[in-house]
C-alpha positions in Angstrom: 75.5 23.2 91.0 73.4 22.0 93.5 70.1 20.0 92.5 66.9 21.5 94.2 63.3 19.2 94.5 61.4 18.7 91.6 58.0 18.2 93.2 57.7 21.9 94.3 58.2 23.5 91.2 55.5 21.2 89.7 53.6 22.2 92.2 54.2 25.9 91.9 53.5 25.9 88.3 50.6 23.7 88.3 48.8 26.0 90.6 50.2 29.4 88.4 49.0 27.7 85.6 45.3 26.7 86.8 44.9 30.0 88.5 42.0 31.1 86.6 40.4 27.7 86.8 37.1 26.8 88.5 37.5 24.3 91.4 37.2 20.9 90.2 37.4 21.7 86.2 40.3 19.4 85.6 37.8 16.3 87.3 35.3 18.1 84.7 37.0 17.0 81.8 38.2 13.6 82.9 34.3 13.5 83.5 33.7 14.6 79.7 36.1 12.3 77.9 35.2 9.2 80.3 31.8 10.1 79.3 32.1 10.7 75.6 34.3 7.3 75.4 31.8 5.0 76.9 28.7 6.9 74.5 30.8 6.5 71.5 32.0 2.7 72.2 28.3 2.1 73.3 27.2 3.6 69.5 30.0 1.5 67.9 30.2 -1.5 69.7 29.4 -3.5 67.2 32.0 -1.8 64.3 34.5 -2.2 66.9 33.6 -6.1 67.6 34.3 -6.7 63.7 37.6 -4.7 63.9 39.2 -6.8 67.2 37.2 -10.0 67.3 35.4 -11.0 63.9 32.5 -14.1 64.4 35.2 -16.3 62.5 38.7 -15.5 62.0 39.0 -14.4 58.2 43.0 -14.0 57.8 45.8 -16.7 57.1 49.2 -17.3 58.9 50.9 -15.2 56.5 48.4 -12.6 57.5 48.7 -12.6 60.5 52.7 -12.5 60.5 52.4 -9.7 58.4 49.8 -7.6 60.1 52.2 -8.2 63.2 55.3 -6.7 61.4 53.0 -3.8 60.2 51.6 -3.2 63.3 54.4 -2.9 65.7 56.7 -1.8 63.2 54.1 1.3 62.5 53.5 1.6 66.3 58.1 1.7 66.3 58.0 4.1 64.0 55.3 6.7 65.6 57.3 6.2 69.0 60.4 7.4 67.6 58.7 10.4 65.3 56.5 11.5 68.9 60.1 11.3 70.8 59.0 8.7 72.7 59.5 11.1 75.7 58.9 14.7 75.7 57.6 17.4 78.1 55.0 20.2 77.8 55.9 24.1 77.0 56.0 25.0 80.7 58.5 21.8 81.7 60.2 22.3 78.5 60.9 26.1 78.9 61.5 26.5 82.7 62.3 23.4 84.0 65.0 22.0 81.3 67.5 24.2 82.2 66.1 24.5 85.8 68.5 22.6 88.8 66.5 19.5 89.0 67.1 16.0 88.7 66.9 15.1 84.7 65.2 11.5 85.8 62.5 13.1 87.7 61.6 15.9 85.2 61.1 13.1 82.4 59.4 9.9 84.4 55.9 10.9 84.2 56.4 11.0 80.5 57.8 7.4 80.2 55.0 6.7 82.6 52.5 8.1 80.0 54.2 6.9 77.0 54.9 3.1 78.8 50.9 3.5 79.2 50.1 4.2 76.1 52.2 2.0 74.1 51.3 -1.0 76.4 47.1 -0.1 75.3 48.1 0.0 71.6 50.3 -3.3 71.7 47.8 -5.1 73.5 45.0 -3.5 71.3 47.0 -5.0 68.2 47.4 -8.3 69.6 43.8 -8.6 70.1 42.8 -7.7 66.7 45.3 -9.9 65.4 44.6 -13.3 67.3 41.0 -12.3 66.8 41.3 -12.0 63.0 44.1 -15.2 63.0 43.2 -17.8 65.8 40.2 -20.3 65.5 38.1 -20.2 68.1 38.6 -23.0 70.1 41.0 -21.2 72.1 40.7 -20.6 75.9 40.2 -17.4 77.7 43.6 -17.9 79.3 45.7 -18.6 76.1 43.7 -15.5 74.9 44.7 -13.3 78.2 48.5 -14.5 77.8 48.9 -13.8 74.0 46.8 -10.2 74.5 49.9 -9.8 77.4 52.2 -10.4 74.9 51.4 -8.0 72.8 51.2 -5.3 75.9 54.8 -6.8 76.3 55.9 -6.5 72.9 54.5 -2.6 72.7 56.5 -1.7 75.8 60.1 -3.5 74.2 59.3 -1.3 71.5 58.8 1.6 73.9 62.1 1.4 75.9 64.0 0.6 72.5 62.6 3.7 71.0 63.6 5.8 74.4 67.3 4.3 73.8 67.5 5.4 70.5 66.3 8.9 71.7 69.0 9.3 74.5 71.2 9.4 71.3 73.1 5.7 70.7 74.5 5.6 67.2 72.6 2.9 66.3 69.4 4.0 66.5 69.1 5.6 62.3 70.3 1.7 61.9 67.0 0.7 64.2 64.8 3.2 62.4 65.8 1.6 59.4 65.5 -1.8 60.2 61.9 -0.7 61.3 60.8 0.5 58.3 62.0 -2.3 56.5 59.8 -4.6 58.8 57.0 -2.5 57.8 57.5 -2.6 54.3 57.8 -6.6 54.5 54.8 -6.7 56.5 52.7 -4.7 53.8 54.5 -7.0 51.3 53.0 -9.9 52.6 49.8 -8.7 53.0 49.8 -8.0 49.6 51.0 -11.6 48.4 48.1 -13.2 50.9 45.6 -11.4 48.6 47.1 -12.6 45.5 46.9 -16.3 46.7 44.0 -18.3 45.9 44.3 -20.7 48.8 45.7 -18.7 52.1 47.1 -21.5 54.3 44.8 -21.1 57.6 46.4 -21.2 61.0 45.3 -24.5 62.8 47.7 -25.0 65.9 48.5 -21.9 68.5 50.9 -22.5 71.7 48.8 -23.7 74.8 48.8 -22.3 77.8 51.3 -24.1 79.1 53.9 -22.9 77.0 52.8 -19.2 76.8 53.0 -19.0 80.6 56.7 -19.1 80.9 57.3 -17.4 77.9 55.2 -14.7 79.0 56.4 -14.6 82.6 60.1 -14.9 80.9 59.8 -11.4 78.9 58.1 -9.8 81.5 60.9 -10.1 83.7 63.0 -9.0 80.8 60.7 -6.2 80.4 61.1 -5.2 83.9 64.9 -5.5 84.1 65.2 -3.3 81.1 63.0 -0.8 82.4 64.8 -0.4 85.4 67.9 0.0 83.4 66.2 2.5 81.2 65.0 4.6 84.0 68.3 4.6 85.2 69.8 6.3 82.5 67.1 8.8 81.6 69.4 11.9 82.4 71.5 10.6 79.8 68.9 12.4 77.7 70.0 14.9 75.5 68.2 18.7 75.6 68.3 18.9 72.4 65.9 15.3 71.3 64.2 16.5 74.4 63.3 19.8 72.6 62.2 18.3 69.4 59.8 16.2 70.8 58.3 18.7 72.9 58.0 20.7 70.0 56.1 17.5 68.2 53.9 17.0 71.2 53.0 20.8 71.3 52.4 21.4 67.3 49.9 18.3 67.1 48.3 19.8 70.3 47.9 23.0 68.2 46.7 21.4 64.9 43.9 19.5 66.9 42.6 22.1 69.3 43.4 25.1 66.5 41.9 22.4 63.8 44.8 24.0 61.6 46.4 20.8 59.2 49.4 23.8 58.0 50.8 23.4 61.3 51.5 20.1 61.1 52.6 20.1 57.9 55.0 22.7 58.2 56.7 21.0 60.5 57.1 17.7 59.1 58.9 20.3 56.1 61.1 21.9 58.3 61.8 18.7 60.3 62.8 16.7 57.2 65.0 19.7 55.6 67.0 20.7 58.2 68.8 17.2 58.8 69.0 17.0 54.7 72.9 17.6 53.4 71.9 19.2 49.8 74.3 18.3 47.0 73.9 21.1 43.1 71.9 19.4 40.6 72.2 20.8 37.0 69.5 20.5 35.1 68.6 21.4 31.3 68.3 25.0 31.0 65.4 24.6 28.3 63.3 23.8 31.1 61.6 26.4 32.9 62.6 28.2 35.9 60.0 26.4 38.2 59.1 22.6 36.7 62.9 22.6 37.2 62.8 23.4 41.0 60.4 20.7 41.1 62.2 18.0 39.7 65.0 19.1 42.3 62.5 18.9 44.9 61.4 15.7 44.1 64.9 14.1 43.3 65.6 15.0 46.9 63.2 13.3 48.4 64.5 9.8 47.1 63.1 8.0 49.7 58.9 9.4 49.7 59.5 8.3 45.8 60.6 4.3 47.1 57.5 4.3 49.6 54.9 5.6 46.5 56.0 2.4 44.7 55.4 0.1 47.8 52.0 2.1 48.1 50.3 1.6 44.1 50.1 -1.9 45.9 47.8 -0.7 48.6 44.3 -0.8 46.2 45.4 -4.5 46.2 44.6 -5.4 49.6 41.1 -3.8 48.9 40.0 -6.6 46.6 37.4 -8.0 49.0 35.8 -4.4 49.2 33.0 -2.9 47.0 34.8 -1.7 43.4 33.8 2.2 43.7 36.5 2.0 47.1 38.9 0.3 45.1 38.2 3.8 42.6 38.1 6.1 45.3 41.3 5.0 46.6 43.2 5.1 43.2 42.2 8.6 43.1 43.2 9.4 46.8 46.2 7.8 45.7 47.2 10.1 42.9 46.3 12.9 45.0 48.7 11.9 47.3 51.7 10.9 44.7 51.2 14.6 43.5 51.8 16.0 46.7 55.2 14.7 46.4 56.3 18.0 44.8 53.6 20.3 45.4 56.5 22.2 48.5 57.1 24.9 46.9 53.7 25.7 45.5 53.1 26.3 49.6 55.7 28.2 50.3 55.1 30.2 47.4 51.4 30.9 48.3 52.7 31.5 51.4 55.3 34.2 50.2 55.7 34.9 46.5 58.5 37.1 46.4 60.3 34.4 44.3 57.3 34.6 42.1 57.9 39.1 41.8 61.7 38.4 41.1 61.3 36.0 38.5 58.8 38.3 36.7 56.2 35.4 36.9 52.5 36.6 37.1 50.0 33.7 39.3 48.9 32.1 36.0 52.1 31.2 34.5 53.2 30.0 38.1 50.5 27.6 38.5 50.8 26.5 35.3 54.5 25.3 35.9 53.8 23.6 38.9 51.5 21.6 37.4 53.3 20.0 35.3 55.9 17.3 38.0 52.9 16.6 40.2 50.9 15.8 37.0 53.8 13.0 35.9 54.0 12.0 39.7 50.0 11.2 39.7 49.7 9.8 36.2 52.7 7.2 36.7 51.8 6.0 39.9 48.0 5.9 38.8 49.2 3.7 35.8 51.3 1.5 38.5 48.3 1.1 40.5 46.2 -0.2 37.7 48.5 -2.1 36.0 49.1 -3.9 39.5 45.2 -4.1 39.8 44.7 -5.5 36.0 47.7 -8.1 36.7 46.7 -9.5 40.1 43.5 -8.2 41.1 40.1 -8.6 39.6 39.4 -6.1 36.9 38.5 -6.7 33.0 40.2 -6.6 30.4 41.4 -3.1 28.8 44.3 -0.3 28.6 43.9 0.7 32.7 47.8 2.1 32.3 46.7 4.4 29.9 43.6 5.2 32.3 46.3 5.6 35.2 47.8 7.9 32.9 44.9 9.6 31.7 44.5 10.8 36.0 47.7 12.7 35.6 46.1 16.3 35.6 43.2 15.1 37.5 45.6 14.6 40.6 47.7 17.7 39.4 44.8 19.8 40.3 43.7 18.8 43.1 47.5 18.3 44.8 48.2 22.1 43.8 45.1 23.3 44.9 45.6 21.8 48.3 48.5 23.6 48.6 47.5 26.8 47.9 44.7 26.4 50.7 46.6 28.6 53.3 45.1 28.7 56.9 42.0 27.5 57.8 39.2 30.1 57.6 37.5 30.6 61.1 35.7 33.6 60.1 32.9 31.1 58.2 29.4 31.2 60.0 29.1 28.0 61.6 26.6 25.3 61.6 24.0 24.4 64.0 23.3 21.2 63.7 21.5 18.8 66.4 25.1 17.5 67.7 25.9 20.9 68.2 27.6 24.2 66.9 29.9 22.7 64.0 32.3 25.3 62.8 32.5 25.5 58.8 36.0 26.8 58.1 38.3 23.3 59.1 35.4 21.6 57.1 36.0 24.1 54.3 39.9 23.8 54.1 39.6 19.6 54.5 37.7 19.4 51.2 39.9 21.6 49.2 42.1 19.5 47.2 40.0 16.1 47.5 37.2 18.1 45.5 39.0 18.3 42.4 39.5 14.5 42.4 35.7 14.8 41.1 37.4 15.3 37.8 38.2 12.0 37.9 34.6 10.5 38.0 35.0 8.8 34.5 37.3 6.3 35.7 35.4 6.1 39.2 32.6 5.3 37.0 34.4 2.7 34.7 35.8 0.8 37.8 32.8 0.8 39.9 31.0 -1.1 37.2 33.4 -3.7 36.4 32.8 -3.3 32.5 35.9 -3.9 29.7 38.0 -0.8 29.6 37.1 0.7 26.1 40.0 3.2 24.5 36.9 5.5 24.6 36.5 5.7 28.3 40.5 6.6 28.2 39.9 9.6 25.8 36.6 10.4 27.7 38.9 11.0 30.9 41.9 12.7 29.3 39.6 14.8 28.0 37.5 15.7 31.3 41.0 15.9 33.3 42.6 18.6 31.0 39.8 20.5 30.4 39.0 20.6 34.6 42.7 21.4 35.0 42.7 24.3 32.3 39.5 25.2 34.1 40.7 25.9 36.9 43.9 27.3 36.2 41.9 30.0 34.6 39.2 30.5 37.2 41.9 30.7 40.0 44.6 33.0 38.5 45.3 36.0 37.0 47.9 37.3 34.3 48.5 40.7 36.5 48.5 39.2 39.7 51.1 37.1 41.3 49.8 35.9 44.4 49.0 32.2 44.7 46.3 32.2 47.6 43.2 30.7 46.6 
């Protein structure tokens, strides 16, 4: 087979595909977003200053060693889920297959991705000297260590791109990774427990950091070329899933339509599952045993809810009604865990007609697994909040516990939201036209956490826990939940859309 130019079949689809365009709308946009950058970083300058470079640095070495493991090992992670390198629908359609030259097709993509990656790691190391270092450092040590980070981003980049062009190694990578992050978010957590962070006081000059610097960048560069090199080794197939990634979170921004997203993420994680029979009791009923199923099989999401009723923890120095709010997000979140198959059934219930189950008793079953999910890791949370954190005395487990339907509701009800409703009339507003329906569909769900104001209330003010506050909250959570399992379903209907 004989390998034909690349550049004019860019060509001839760039100009098929801009066809209808006005002369000079692509330098347009670039116009727009420059424009709309600079406005928004000229409104937020400030916000932005206390994010990257606080007036004195408020974090302690084991802060900053563990912001760095969670940064770069988030910023790992995201590079391997977004491919590192994919192409658009046009590249991935025609020219895949086409007779051109593999290494060609994909370099403007490592281009792009070496880009961005290099931004982000240098962003990071910026807000994490600002936040670590004392301020008697140099603007060279500063430029060298910012490099460094740009450095470190772009290791991460072409390790990520290895691990796509299929080495067996790379699930051990991913792995490795995510344990990095989860020791990174460990430490943060202990650093808030101390009562006396040890501060760092000595940083490398710039003496040292230019030959270590200069050292990795040649490294960098070597690698590079070495990993351009072998682009055509590729495969189609990693190729085609993260074009499909690119192209789907494309669709959920412009579209504003979350169910995309989400729907791939499910059909992503269960087609590379190996599904083993689980017997269950057969006392339980049809669907809060598909549940349990569903949630057994998703071992690891139920390891990474533990690690996460620490977050509230690193919250301690915020106001107490955001340590509240996040408890609740929380729950809603933990619920989630098994709330699948209430989407697929709103989606289709034609499990729902062969079972003989009208919408009522459905719902009804489905709440019961995301209600455990929510109240145990709402009773984690609190505990972990009573033991190390700041609140008063009292029973919060049994408050955590009392948030079980609270977060029941509002995880099922989130899942039977369906597709964003752009038949709304929109809003006119002095920014501009503001369309109602992705507003609409982003509430639903985190509305019902309302039900939950009793404990917002009760942490927010900092009293003693009373057993009364408990029972006040059971109370309002079971009554909001029967509330609206009643107000949103029928006995002679079996559809599950809201």
């Amino acid at each position: 087979m004989t390998t034909v130019p690349l550049a004019p079949v860019r060509r001839w689809i760039l100009r098929t595909q801009s066809a209808h365009r006005e002369r000079g709308a692509t330098l347009s946009s670039l116009y727009i977003g420059v424009l709309t950058v600079a406005i928004i970083g000229g409104m937020l300058h400030r916000q932005l200053a206390e994010v990257f470079w606080p007036p004195h640095p408020d974090a302690s070495g084991l802060a900053g060693a563990s912001l760095t493991a969670l940064c770069y090992g988030l910023l790992y992670l995201a590079l391997r889920r977004f491919g590192p390198l994919a192409l658009s629908r046009a590249a991935a359609s025609w020219l895949l297959t086409a007779p051109v030259s593999r290494r060609s097709l994909l370099m403007p993509s490592l281009r792009i991705a070496a880009a961005v990656a290099a931004v982000i790691g240098a962003l990071m190391g910026v807000a994490i000297v600002g936040h670590t270092a004392p301020r008697t450092l140099i603007g060279d040590e500063i430029a060298l260590l910012t490099a460094g980070g740009a450095l470190l981003g772009l290791i991460l980049l072409l390790i990520a791109t290895a691990a796509q062009a299929g080495g067996r190694w790379g699930a051990a990578v991913d792995t490795l990774m995510s344990l990095v992050f989860a020791a990174g978010f460990a430490g943060l957590v202990i650093d808030t427990t101390l009562d006396e962070p040890v501060a760092v006081t000595a940083w490398p000059p710039a003496e040292t950091l230019v030959p270590l610097v200069a050292g990795v960048a040649v490294v960098v560069v070597v690698i590079l070329a070495l990993a351009v090199r072998g682009l055509a080794r590729t495969p189609s197939d990693h190729i085609l899933d993260a074009s499909r990634t690119a192209g789907t979170l494309f669709d959920t921004a412009f579209g504003m339509e979350p169910s995309f997203l989400t729907d791939m993420i499910e059909r992503r994680y269960w087609a590379g599952r190996r599904l083993r029979s689980i017997r269950l009791p057969s006392r339980l009923p049809v669907l809060v045993a598909q549940d349990i199923m569903l949630t057994l099989r998703r071992r690891r999401r139920l390891v990474w809810l533990v690690f996460a009723a620490a977050f509230p923890l690193l919250l301690g120095n915020a106001p107490a009604w955001i340590v509240g709010a996040a408890v609740l997000l929380g729950s809603l979140i933990a619920a989630m865990t098994a709330t699948g198959n209430v989407r697929t059934d709103a989606g289709n219930a034609v499990l729902l007609r062969l079972l003989g189950l009208s919408s009522r008793q459905a719902v009804l079953q489905r709440l019961w697994v995301p209600g455990v999910l929510a109240a145990l890791w709402s009773a984690l949370a609190l505990t972990a909040l009573d033991l190390l954190g700041d609140l008063p005395s009292g029973p919060w487990w049994a408050l955590g516990l009392a948030l079980g339907p609270v977060g029941a509701a509002a995880a099922v009800h989130r899942a039977r939201a369906g597709f964003v409703r752009n038949d709304l009339l929109p809003l006119d507003t002095p920014m501009g036209t503001l369309s109602t329906g992705p507003l609409v569909n982003a509430v639903m769900g985190p509305d019902m956490l309302l039900l939950g104001l009793p404990a917002l209330v009760e942490i927010a003010q900092g009293n003693p826990l009373s057993p009364t506050t408990v029972l006040v909250q059971a109370v309002v959570g079971v009554i909001g939940a029967r509330a609206y399992l009643s107000g949103t379903t029928d006995t002679n209907r079996t559809e599950l859309h809201r």
